[in-house]
Backbone bond lengths (Angstrom), bond angles and torsions (degrees), N, CA, C in turn:
res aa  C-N    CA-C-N  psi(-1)  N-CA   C-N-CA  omega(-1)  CA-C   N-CA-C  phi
1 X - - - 1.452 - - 1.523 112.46 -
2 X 1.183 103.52 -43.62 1.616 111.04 178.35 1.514 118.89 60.74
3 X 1.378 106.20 35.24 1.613 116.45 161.48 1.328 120.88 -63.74
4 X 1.341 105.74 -23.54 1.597 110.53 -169.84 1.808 113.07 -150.59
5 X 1.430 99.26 131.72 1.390 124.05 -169.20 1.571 114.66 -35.35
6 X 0.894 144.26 162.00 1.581 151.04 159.28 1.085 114.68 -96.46
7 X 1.277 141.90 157.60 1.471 146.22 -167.80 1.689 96.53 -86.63
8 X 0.900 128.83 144.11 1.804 138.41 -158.07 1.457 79.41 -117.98
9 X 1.422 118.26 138.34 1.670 137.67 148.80 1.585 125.62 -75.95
10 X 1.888 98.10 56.91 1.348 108.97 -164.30 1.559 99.84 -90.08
11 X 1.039 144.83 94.45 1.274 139.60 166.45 1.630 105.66 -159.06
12 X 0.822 134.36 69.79 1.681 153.25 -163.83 1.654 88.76 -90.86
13 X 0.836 124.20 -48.89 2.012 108.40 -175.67 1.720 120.06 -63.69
14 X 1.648 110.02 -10.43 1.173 140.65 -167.61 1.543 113.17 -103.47
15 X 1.400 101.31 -31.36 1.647 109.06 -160.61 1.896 114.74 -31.74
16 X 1.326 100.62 -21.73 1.564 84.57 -159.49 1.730 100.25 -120.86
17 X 1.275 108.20 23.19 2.001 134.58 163.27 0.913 108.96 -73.57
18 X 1.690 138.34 85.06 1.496 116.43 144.90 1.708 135.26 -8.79
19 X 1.347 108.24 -34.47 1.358 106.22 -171.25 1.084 98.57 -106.61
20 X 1.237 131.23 39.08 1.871 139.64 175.11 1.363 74.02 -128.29
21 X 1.111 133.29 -64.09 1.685 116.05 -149.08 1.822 107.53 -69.45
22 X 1.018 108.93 -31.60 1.464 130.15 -175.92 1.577 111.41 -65.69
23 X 1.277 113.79 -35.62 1.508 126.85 -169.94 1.831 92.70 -90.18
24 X 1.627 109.88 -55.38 1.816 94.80 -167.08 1.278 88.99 -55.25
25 X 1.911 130.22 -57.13 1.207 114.53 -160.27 1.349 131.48 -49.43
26 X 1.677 114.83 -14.36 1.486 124.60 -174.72 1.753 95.23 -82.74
27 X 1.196 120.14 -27.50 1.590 132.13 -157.40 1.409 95.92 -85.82
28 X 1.313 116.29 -43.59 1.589 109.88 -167.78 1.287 103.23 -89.63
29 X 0.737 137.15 -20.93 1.494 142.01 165.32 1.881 132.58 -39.66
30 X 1.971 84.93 -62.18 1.242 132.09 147.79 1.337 100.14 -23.38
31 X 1.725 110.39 -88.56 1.393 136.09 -167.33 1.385 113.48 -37.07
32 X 1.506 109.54 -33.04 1.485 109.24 -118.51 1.731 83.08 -114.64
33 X 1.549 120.29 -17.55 1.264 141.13 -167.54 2.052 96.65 -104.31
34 X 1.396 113.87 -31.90 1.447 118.08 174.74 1.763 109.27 -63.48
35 X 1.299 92.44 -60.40 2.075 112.20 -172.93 1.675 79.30 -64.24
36 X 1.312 144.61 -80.34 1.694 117.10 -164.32 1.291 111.83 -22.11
37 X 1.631 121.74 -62.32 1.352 137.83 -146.16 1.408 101.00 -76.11
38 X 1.305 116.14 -52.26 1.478 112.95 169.12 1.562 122.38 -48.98
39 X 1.313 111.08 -36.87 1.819 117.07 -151.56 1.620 81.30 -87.26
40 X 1.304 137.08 -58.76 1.409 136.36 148.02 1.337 132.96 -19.76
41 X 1.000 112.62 -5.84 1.503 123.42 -170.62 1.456 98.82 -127.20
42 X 1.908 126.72 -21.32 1.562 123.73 -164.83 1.354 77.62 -91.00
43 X 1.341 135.22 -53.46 1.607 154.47 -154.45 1.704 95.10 -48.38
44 X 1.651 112.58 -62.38 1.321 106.64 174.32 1.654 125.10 -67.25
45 X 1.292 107.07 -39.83 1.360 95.67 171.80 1.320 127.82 -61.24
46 X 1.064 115.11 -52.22 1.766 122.62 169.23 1.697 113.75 -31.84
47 X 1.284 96.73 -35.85 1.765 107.72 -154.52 1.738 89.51 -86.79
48 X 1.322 118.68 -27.32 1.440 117.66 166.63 1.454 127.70 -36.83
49 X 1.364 124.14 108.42 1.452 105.36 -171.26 1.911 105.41 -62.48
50 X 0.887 124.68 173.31 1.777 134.13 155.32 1.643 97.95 -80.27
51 X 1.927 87.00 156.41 1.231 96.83 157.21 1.735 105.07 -138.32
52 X 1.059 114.73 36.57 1.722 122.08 -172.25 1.699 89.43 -99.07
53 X 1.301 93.30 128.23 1.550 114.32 -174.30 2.018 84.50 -126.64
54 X 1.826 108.65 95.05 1.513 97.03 155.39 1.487 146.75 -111.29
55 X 1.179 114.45 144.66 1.768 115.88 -162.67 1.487 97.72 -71.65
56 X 1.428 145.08 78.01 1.442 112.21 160.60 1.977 124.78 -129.86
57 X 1.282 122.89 -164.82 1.185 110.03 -159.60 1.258 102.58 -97.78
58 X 1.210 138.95 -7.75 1.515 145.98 154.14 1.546 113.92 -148.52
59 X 1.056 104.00 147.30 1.817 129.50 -166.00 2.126 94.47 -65.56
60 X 0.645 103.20 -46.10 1.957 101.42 163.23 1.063 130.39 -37.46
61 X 1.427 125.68 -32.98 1.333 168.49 -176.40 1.698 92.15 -48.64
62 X 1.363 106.25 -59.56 1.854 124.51 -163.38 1.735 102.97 -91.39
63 X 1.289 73.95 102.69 1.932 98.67 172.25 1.795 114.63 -53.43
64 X 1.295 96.14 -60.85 2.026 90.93 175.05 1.041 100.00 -136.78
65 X 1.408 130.57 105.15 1.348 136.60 154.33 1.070 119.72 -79.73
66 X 1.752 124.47 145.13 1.455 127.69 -165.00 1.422 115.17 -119.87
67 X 1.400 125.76 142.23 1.601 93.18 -171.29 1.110 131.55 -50.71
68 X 1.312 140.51 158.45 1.553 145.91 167.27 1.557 99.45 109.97
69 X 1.809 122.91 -19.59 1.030 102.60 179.96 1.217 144.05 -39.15
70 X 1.614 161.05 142.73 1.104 146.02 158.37 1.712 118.98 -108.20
71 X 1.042 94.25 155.74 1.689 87.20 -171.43 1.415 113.23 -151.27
72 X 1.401 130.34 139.05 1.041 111.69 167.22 1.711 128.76 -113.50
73 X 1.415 120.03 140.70 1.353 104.34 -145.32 1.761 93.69 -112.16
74 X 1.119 116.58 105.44 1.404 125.32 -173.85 1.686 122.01 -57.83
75 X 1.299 110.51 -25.44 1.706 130.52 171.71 1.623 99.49 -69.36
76 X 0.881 123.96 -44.23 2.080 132.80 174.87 1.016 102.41 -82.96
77 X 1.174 139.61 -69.24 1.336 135.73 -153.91 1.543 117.93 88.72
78 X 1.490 99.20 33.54 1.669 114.48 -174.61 1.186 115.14 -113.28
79 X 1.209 125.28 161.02 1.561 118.61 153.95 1.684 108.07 -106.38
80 X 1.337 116.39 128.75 1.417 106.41 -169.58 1.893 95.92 -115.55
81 X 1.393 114.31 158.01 1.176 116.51 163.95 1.737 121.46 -132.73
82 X 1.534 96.98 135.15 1.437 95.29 -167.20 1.657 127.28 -71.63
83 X 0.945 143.97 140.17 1.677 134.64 -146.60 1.803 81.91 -156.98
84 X 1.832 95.00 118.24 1.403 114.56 -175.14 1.733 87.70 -122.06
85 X 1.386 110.19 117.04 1.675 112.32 156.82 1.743 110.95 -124.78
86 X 1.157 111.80 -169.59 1.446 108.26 159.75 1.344 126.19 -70.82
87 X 1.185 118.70 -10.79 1.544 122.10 167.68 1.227 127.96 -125.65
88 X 1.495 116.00 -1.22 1.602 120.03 -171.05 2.119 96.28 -137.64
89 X 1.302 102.95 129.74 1.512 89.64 174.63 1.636 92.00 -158.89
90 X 1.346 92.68 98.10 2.328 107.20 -175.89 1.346 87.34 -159.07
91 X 1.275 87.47 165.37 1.633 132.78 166.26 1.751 99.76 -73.39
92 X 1.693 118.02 116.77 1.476 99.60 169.18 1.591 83.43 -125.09
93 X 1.667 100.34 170.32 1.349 118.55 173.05 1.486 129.19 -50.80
94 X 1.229 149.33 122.07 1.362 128.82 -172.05 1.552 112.12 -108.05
95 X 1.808 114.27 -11.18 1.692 111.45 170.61 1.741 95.02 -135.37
């Protein structure tokens, strides 16, 4: 997913310290077991449908909409619902 950084092998004054290599390796590990847990955790939330149904006068209005949102946009006179895939992520018409 690459939401979140990797631990960098910045310690170049160290390079040739066992206990530099031993410590990033404890760190990236660390890291590397955190970014699973997180990216696992965006994976479920995302996959969460919504249940925010909003009243407003244009669909612009809504800062982060999530899929399933519904909304109704008072300037149209529509109810639109938001539809997030890997290739499509808008507000389409729902009547």
């Amino acid at each position: 997913m690459a939401r979140y950084p990797a631990v960098p092998k910045a310690y170049d004054a160290f390079k040739n310290s066992p206990e530099a290599d031993r410590v990033h390796r404890e760190i990236s590990q660390w890291g590397g077991a955190l970014v699973n847990q997180l990216d696992t955790r965006d994976l479920q939330v995302d996959a969460k449908p919504s249940t925010k149904i909003y009243s407003v006068v244009t669909i612009t209005e809504i800062g982060s909409p999530r899929k399933g949102d519904i909304a109704y946009a008072a300037s149209a006179g529509k109810f639109k619902g938001y539809v997030s895939t890997t290739a499509t992520q808008a507000w389409e018409n729902l009547n």
